[in-house]
N, CA, C and O atoms as a GROMACS GRO file, in nm:
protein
  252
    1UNK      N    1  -1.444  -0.528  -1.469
    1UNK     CA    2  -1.331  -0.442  -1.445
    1UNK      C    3  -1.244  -0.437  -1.569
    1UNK      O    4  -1.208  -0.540  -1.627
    2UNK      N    5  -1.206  -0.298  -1.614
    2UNK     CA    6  -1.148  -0.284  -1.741
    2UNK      C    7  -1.012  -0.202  -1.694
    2UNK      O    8  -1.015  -0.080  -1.680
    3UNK      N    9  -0.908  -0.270  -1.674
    3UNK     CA   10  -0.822  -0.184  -1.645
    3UNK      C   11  -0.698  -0.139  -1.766
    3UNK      O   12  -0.586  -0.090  -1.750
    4UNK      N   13  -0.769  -0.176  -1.884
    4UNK     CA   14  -0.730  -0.077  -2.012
    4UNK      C   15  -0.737   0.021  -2.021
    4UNK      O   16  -0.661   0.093  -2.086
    5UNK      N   17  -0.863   0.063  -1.934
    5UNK     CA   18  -0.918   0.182  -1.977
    5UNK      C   19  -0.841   0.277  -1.848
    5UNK      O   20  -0.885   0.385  -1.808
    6UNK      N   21  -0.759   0.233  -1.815
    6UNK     CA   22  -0.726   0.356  -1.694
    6UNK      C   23  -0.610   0.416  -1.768
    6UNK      O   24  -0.565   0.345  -1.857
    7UNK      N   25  -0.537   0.560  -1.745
    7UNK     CA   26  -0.481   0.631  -1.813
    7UNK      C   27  -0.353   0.613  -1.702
    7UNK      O   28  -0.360   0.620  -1.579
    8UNK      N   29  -0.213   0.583  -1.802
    8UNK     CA   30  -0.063   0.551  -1.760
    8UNK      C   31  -0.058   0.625  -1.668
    8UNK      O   32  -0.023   0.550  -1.576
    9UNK      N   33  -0.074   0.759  -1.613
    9UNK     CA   34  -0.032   0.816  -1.473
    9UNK      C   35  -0.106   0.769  -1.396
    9UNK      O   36  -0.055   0.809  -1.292
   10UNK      N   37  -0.210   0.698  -1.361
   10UNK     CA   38  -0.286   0.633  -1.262
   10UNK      C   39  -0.171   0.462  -1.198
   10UNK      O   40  -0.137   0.398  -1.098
   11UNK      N   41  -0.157   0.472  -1.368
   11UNK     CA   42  -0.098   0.310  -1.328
   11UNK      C   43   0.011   0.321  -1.280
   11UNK      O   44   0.030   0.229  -1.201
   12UNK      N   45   0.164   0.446  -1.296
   12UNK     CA   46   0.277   0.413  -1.218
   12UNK      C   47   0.217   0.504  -1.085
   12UNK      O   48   0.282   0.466  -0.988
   13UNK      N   49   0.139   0.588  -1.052
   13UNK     CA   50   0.123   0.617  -0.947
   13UNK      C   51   0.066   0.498  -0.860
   13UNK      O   52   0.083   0.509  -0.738
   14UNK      N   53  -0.002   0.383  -0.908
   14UNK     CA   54  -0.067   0.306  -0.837
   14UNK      C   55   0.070   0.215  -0.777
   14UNK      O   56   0.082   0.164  -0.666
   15UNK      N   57   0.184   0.215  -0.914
   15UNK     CA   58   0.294   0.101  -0.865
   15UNK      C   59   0.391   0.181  -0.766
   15UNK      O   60   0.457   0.121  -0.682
   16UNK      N   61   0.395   0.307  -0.780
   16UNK     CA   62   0.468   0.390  -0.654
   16UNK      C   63   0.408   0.385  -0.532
   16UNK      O   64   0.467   0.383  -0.424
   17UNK      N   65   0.279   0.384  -0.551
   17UNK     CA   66   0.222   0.388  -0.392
   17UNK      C   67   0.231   0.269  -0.340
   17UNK      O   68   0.229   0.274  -0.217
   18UNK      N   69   0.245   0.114  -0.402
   18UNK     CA   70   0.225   0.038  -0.313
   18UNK      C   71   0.391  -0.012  -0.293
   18UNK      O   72   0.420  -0.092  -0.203
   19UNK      N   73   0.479   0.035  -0.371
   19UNK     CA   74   0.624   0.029  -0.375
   19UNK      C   75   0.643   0.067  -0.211
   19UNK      O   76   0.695  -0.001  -0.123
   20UNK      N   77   0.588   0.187  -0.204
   20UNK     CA   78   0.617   0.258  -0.084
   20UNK      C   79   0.562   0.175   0.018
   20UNK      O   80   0.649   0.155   0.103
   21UNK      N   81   0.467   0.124   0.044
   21UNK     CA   82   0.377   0.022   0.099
   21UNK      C   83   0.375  -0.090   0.141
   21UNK      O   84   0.328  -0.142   0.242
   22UNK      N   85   0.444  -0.136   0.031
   22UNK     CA   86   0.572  -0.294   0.068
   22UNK      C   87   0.691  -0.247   0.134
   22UNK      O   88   0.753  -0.335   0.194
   23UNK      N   89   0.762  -0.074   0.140
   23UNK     CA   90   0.829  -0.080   0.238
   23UNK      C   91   0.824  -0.049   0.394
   23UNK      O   92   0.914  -0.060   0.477
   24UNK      N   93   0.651   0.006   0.413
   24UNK     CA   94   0.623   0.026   0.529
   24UNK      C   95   0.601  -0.141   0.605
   24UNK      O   96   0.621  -0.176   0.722
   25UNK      N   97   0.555  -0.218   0.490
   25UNK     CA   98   0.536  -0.410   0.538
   25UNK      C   99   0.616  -0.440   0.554
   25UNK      O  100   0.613  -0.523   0.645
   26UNK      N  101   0.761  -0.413   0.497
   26UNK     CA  102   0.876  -0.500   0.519
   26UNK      C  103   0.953  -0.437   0.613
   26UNK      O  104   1.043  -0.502   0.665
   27UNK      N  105   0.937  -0.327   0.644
   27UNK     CA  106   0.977  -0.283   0.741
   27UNK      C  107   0.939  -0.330   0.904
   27UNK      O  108   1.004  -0.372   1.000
   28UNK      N  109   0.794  -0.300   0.875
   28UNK     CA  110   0.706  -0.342   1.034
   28UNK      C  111   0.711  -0.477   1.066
   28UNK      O  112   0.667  -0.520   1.173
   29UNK      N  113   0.789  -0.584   0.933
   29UNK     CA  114   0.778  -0.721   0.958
   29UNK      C  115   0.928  -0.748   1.013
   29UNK      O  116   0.955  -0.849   1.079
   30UNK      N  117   1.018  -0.653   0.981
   30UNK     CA  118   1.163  -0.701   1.043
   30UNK      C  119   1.148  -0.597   1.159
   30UNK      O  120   1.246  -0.598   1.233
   31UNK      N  121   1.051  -0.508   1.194
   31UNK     CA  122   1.042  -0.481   1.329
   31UNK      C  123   0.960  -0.559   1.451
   31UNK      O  124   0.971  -0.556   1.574
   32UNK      N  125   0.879  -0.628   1.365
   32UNK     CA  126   0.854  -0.763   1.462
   32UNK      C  127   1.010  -0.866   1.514
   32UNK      O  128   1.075  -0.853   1.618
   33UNK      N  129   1.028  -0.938   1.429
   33UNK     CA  130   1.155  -1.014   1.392
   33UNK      C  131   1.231  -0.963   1.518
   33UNK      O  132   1.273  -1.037   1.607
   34UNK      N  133   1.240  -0.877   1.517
   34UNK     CA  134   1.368  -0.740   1.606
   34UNK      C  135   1.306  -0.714   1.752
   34UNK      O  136   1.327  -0.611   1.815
   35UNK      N  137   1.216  -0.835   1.804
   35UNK     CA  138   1.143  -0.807   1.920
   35UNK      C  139   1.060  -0.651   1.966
   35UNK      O  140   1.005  -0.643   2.076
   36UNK      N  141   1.062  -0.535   1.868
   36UNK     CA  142   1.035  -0.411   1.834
   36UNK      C  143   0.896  -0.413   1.820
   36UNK      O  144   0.849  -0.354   1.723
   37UNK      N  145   0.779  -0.503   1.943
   37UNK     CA  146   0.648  -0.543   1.830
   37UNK      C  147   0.549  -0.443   1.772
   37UNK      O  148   0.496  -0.444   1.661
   38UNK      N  149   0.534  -0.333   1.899
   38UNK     CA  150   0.467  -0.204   1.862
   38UNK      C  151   0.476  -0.160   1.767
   38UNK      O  152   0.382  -0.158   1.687
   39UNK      N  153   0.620  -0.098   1.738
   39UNK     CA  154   0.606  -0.061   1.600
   39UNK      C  155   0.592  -0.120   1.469
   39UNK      O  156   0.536  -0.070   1.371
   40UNK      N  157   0.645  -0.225   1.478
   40UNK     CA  158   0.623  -0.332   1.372
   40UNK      C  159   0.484  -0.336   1.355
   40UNK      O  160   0.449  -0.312   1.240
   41UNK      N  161   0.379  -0.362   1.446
   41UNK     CA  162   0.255  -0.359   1.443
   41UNK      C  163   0.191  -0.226   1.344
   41UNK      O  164   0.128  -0.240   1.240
   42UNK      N  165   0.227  -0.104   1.408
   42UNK     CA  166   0.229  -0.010   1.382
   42UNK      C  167   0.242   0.016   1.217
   42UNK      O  168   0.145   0.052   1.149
   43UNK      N  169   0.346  -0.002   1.175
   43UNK     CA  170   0.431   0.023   1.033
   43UNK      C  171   0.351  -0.084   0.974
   43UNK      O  172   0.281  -0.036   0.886
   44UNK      N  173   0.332  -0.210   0.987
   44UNK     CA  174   0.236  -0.294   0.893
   44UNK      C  175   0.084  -0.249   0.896
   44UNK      O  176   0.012  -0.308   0.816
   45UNK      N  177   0.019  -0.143   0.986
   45UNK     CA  178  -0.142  -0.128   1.025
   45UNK      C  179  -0.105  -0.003   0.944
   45UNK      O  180  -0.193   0.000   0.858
   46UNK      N  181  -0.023   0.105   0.923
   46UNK     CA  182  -0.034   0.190   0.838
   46UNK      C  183  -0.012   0.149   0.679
   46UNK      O  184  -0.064   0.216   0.589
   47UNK      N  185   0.051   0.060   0.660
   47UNK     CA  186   0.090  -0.032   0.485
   47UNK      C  187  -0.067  -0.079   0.461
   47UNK      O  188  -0.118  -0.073   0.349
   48UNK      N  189  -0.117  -0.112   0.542
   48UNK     CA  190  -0.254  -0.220   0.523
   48UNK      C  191  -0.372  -0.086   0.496
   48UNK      O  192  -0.428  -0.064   0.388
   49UNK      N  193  -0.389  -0.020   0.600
   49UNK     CA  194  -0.479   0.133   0.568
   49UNK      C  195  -0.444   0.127   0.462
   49UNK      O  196  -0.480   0.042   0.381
   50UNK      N  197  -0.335   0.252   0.431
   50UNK     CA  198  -0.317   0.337   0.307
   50UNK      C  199  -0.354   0.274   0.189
   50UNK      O  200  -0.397   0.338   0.093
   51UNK      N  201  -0.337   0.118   0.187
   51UNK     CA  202  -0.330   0.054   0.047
   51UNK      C  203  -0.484   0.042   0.011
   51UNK      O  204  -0.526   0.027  -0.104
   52UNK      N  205  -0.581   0.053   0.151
   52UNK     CA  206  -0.720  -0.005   0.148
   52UNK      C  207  -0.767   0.119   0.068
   52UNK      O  208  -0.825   0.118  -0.041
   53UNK      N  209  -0.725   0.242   0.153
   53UNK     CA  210  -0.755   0.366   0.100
   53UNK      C  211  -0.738   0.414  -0.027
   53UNK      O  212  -0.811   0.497  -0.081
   54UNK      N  213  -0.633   0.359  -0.079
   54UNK     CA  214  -0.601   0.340  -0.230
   54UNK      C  215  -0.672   0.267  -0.296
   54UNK      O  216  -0.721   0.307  -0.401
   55UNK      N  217  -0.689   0.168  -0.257
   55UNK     CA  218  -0.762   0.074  -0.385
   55UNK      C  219  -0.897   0.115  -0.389
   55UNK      O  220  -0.970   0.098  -0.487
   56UNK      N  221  -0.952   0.203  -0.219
   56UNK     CA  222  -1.105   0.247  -0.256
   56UNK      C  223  -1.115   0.366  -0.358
   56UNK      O  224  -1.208   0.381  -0.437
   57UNK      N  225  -1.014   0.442  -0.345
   57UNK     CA  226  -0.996   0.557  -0.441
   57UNK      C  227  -0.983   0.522  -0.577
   57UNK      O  228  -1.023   0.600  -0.664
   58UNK      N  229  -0.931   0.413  -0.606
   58UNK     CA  230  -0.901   0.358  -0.779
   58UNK      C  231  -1.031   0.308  -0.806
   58UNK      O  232  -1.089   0.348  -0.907
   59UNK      N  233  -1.098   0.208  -0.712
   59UNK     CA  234  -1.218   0.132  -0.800
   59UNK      C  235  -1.338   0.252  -0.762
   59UNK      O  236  -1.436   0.238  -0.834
   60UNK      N  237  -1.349   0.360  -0.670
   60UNK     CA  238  -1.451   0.466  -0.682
   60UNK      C  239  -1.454   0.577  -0.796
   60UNK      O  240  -1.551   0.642  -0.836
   61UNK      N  241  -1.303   0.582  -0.845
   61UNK     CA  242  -1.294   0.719  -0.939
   61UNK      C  243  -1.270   0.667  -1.061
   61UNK      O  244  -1.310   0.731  -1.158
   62UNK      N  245  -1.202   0.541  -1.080
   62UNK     CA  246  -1.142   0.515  -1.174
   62UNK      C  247  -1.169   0.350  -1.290
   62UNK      O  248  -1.145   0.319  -1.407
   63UNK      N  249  -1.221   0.295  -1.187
   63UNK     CA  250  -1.268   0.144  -1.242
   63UNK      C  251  -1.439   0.178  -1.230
   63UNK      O  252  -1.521   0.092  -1.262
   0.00000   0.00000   0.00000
């Protein structure tokens, strides 16, 4: 894995998407906390997807 070789708009798009991602986790984790468990469940099972979906998209197109 050469991640020199990936071009700067890949890389802050990669740190925006999971920016966003840590706030769907930290969210669904103080909606646990908040007896709220569904959604909390919810908001951390969509952070966990999207990011999987991301990282398959970076190491299929790009690594």
């Amino acid at each position: 894995m050469d991640f020199a070789s990936l071009p700067w708009n890949v890389f802050w798009v990669g740190i925006s998407y999971f920016l966003v991602t840590g706030v769907f986790f930290c969210v669904g984790f103080m909606r646990l906390l908040s007896q709220r468990v569904r959604s909390g469940i919810v908001c951390m099972a969509i952070a966990v997807i999207s990011g999987g979906f991301f990282l398959n998209y970076l190491f299929t197109h790009h690594i």
